[in-house]
N, C-alpha and C positions, 0 to 999 in steps of 0.2 A: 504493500500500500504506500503512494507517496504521502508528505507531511497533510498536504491539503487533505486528504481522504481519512486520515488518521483523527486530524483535526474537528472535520466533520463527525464522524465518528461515536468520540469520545467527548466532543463537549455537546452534540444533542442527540446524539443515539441515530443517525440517518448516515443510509450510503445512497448516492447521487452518482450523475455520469459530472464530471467537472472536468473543466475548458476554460483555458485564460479568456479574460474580460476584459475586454478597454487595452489604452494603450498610456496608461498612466506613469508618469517617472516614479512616484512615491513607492504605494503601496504595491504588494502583489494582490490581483482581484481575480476571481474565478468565477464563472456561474454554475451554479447547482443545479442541475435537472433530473426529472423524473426522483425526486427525493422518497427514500421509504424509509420512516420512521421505523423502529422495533417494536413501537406496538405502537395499538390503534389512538390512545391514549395518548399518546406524543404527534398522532397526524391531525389530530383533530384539535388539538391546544396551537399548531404550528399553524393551521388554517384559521381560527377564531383571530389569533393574535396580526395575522397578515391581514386579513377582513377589513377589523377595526380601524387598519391603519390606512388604509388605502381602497377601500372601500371596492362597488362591482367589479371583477375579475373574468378574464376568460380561461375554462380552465386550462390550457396552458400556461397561462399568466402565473396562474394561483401551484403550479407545480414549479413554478422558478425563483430562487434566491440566488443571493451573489454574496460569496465566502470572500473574508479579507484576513492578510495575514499584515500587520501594522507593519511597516520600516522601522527596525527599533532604533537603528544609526538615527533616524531625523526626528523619532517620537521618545524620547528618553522618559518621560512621563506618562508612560500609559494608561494609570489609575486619573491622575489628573483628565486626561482626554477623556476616557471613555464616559466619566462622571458629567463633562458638561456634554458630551454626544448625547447621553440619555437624557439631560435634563433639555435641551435644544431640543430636542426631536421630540421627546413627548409634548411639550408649551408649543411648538409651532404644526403639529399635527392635530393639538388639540383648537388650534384656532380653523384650520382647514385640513380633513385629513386626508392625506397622502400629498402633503405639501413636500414633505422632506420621506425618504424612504424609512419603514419603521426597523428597531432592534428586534432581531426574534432571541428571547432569553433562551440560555444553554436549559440543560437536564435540572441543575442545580437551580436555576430563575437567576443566575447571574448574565451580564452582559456579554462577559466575553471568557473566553478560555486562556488559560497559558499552556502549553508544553511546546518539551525545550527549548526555553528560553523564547520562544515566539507567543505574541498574542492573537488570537484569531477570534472573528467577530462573525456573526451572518444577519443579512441584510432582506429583509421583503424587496422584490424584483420589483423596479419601476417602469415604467412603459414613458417612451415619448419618445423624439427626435435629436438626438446631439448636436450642434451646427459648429465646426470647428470653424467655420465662416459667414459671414452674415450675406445675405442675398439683396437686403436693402436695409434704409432707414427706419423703416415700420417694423420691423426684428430687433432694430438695437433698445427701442422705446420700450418694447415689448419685455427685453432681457433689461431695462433699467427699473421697468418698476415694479418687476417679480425683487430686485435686490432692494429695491426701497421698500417694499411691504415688505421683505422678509427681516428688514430692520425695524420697521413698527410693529410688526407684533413680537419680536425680540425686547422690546420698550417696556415691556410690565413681566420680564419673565422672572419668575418666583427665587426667594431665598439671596444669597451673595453673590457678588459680580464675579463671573468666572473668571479663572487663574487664567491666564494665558499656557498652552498646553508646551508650546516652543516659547522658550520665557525670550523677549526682546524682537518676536516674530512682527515683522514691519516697521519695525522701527530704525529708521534708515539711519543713524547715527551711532547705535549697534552694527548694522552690517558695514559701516567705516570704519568704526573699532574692528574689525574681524580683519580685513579686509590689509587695512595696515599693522595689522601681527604676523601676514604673510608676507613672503619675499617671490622674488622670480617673474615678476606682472613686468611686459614690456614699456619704455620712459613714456613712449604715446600713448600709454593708457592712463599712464600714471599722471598727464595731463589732464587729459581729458577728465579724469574720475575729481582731479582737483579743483577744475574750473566750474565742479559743481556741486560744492560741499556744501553749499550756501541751503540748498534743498531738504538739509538735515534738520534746519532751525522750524521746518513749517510740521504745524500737525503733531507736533507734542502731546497737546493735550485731550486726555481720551472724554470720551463724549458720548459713548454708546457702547450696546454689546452688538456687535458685527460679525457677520460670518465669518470671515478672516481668510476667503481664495473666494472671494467672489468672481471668478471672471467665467467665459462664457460654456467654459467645458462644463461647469457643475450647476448646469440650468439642463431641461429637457423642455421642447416643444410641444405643443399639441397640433392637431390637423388645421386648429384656426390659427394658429401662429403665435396664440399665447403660451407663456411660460405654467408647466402645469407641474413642474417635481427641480426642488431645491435639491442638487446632491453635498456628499463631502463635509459634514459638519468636523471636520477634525480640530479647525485652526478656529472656529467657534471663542469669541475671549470678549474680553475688555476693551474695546480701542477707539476708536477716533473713524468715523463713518467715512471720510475721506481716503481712509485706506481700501474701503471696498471699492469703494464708487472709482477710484482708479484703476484700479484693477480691471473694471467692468467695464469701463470703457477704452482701455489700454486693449481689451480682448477683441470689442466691441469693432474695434479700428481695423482691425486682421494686419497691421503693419504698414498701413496709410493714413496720412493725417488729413480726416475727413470732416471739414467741418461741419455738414448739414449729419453726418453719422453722429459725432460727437453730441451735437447741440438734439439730435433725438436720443440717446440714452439717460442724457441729464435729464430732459425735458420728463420722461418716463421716472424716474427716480425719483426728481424734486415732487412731482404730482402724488404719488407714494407713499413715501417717507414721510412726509411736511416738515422735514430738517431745513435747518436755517444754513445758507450758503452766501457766500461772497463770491462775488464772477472770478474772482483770483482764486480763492478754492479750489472752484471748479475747474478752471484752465491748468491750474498744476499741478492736482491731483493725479493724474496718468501718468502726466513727467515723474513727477517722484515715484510713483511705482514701478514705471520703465527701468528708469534709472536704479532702482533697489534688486530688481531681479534682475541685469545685468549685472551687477555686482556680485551676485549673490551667485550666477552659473562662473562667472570669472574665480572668484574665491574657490568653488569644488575644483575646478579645472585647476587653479595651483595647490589643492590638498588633494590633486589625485582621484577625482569624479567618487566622493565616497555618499556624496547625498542624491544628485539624478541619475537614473538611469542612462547609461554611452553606451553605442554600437561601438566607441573603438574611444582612443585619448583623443582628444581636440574638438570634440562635440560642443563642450562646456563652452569653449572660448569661442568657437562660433556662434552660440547660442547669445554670448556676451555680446560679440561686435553687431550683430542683429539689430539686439537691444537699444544700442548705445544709437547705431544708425536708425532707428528709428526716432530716439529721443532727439537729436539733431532736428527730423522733420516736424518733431512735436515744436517744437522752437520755431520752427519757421516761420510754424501757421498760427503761432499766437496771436496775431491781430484779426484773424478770420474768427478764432476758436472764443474771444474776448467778446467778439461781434454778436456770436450765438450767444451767448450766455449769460448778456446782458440782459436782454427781451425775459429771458425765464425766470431770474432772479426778482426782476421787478415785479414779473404777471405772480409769483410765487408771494411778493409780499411780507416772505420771511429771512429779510436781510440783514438785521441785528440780531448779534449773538444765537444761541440758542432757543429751543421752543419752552417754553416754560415747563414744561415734563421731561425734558431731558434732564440732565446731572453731571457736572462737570468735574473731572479727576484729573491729578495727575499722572 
């Protein structure tokens, strides 16, 4: 039996046909078909529980989960993680269910399993459309204010503000510290990454619980083109809602600086969310995300590709220059991207500070 079958196994008593999933750097993911519990008593707890969460199924649907083995190199805190996974995903399924894919509990009613040293999770199967690129403007608005509701109803989720699971995850002024503890980055980079250190001073201060990878791979479509299943709640935390909304339009863009793309994801978000923005916000929130995960594939690429997945050494660093060349055109278009984002901020009317329900941290 391989680890994944083993896994399956012994933390919910099922053996399945299983088959890599996705094409994800992080985790390894598998789907589970044709699942047979060991008794009947475990298929019918395994169906109630998927039900509840994601409500009518076909049954094909209702016979597929998706097994996850966590990356422990990048998730050091598993207990931490899984704690706000399950509190994330119960609070925002319970506002719409099968908003976010639900946990189906091990044998034991626990979350997840350990053996050897791996942790494994299983996941109710979601149905929709992945778009690793947008086909127009009407998809990016679509994917902007699936992450802006998915930030207001994160807005009253119960108990303490989650720990951050990767402690200093988006915070760009950590991944400079990281970044300059490394040696071997070529001098033209070492320009380049200088002349924009200034982008570390914005966005300090947190201001919301945020998904924290918001970008467009962990959205799923439906046939009308709405966003209908939030995936990925790993990086789930404490932060500053600027870090999503960059990211989400950073994905949003597919690696062109669009300004009618740009100005409908905001437009989708702000509508959403009803977070208070500044046009500067909004225009340099993607840069700083650009800019933070270029840094951030450069840094594995000089520690030796130990956090994304490479077909071979030098992925990383291309993956970097990408980045970087992108963030370039992001600069370009600022007086385009400034242009959009004026009109939304003003029709939004929440231009000073915060919405009086939000809560401000350091």
């Amino acid at each position: 039996m391989t680890s994944a079958e083993i896994a399956l196994a012994e933390g919910w008593g099922w053996q399945a046909t299983l088959s890599p999933l996705g094409s994800g750097r992080i985790n390894d993911s598998y789907l589970a078909q044709g699942a047979s519990p060991r008794s009947a008593r475990e298929r019918d707890a395994a169906a109630t529980t998927s039900q509840s969460a994601v409500g009518p199924q076909s049954s094909q649907e209702r016979n597929r989960w998706v097994l996850q083995r966590l990356n422990r190199f990048v998730f050091r805190r598993p207990d931490v993680l899984m704690e706000n996974v399950a509190r994330a995903s119960v609070h925002l399924n319970a506002k719409r269910p099968g908003w976010t894919p639900k946990l189906i509990p091990t044998r034991n009613g626990a979350s997840h399993v350990r053996l050897d040293n791996g942790v494994w999770r299983l996941w109710s199967y979601a149905s929709g459309r992945s778009l690793n690129r947008l086909d127009n403007d009407h998809q990016a608005e679509a994917a902007g204010r699936a992450l802006g509701q998915t930030h207001r109803w994160l807005r009253d989720l119960p108990g303490p503000r989650l720990d951050a699971a990767i402690p200093g995850h988006l915070q760009l002024d950590r991944c400079l510290a990281n970044f300059d503890a490394r040696e071997g980055a070529e001098p033209q980079l070492i320009d380049f990454i200088d002349a924009r250190r200034h982008l570390a001073t914005r966005f300090r201060e947190r201001n919301a619980t945020i998904h924290g990878d918001g970008h467009l791979d962990n959205l799923l479509f439906g046939e009308d083109g709405s966003v209908v299943t939030v995936l990925d709640l790993d990086t789930v935390m404490w932060g500053h809602w600027a870090w999503d909304f960059g990211d989400l339009a950073r994905s949003a863009l597919g690696g062109q600086a669009l300004p009618t793309r740009f100005a409908a994801a905001a437009r989708g978000y702000l509508d959403a969310a009803k977070v208070s923005a500044r046009v500067d916000d909004l225009v340099t929130a993607p840069r700083y995300v650009t800019f933070m995960i270029g840094l951030r594939y450069l840094i594995d690429h000089l520690d030796g590709d130990r956090y994304f997945k490479v077909g071979a050494h030098g992925e990383n660093r291309q993956r970097a220059l990408d980045r970087f060349r992108f963030l370039e055109a992001l600069e370009a278009a600022e007086p385009a991207f400034i242009a959009g984002a004026e009109g939304l901020v003003e029709a939004s009317g929440l231009q000073d500070g915060l919405n009086d329900d939000d809560h401000r941290d350091h």
